[in-house]
N, C-alpha and C positions, 0 to 999 in steps of 0.2 A: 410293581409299583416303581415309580421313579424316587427311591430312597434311596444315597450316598449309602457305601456301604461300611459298619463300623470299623473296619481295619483294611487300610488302601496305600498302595505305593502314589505319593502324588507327583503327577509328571509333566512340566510346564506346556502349557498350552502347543508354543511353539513348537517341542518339540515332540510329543504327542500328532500331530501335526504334520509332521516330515516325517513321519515314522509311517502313519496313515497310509500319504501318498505314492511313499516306499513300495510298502506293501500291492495298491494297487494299481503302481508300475509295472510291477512284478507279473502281476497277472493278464497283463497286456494292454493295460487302460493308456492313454496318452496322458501325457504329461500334463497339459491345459484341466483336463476332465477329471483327472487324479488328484491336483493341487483342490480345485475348485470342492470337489467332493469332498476330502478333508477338513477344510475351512469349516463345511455343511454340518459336517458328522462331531467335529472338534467344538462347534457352536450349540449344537444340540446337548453336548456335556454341558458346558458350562451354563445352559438356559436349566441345565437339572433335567431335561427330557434324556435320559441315558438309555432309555426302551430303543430310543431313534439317533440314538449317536455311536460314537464307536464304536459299540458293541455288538452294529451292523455288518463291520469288516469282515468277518469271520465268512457270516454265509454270501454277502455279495464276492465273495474274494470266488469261495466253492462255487456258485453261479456260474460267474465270470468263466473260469477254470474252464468251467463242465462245459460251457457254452450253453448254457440254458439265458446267459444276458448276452450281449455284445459288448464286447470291451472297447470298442472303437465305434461306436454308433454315429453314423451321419446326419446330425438333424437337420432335418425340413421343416421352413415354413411352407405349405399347401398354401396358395391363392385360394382366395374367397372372398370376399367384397372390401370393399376400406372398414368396416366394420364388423367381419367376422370374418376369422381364418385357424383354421389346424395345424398342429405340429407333429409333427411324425417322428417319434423317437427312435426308429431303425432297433427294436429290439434293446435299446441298453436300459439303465437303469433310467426311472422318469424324471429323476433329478433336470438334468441335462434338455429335455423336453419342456421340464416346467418353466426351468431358467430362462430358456431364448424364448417362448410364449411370455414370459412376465416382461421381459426387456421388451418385447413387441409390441405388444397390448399399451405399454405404456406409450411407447414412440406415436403408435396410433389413434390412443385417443386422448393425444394432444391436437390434432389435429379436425379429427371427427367429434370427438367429446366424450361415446361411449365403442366401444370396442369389446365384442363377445369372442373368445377363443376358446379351443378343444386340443389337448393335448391327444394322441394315441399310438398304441404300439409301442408298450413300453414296460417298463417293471417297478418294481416299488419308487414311490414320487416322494417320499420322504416325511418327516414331522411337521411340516408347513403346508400340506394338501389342506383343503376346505376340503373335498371330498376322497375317497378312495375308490381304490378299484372293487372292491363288492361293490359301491352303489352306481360305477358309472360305467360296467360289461356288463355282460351276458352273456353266458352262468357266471355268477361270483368268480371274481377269478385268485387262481392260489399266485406262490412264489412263479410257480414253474408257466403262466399264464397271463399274457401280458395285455395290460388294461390303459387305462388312459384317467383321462381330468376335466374339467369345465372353470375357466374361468372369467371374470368381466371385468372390467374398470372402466370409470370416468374421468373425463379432467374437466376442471375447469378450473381458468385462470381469477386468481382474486388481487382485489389490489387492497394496498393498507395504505391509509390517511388519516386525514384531519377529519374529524366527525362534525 
C-alpha cells in the first residue's frame, strides 16, 4: 500500500532528488535521463504513489548494473504515418520511451488532430502508464523482459469569447 511510514527521516525534495540522480550516474545512466528520471521517481513520492517512486532505485540501479536495462538507451521515433508512429526504447527503462512518444503524440496532433503511438522494447514505464507490460506483450512480461505501451491523443484548438 502506498502508506507514509510512521517513523521517517524527512528529506527535502531537492535534495532527495540530487541524490537519486547520483545514484543513477553512478550506474551509467547519462546525466539528461538520470536528472529526468529523478524528477519522475521524486514526483511519484510526493503524489504518495511511493510503490513507484524512490523506492524504485534500488532494483533499476541492480538492472542497470547487471545489464539486464540499458543505461544509455537511444530512443527512436520509427516512422509511420502523420498519425501513428513507434518508439523504440533500445532496451532502457520505458520512462525514457514513454517521455519522447508523449512530447510527440502531442506535436502531432496538433497538426493532424488525433495521433496513435506504441512505445516498444523497453522495461518498466513507470506509475503514469495507462497500460502495462502484462497487457501489451506476449507472454506477460517480467523485470527481466522488455515490453512496451499504447498511447493516443487529440488536439483541438478552442477559442474563449463573448457568448
Amino acid at each position: 500500500m502506498n502508506v507514509p511510514p510512521v517513523e521517517a527521516v524527512r528529506v527535502p525534495p531537492a535534495a532527495l532528488q540530487q541524490f537519486v540522480a547520483a545514484i543513477l550516474s553512478a550506474v551509467g545512466m547519462e546525466a539528461e535521463h538520470a536528472s529526468l528520471l529523478a524528477h519522475l521517481l521524486v514526483t511519484n513520492d510526493l503524489r504518495g504513489v511511493f510503490s513507484h517512486g524512490t523506492r524504485q532505485v534500488a532494483p533499476y540501479a541492480r538492472d542497470l548494473r547487471a545489464g539486464t536495462l540499458n543505461p544509455r538507451p537511444q530512443i527512436r521515433v520509427r516512422d509511420g504515418t502523420p498519425t501513428t508512429f513507434a518508439v523504440d526504447g533500445d532496451g532502457g527503462l520505458g520512462y525514457f520511451a514513454a517521455w519522447r512518444a508523449a512530447h510527440e503524440i502531442v506535436d502531432r496532433a496538433r497538426t493532424a488532430g488525433v495521433v496513435v503511438a506504441v512505445t516498444r522494447n523497453h522495461g518498466h514505464i513507470g506509475a503514469d502508464a495507462r497500460s502495462n507490460c502484462a497487457t501489451s506483450s506476449s507472454p506477460p512480461c517480467t523485470r527481466s523482459l522488455l515490453g512496451g505501451s499504447r498511447m493516443a491523443a487529440s488536439w483541438k484548438e478552442s477559442t474563449v469569447g463573448p457568448h
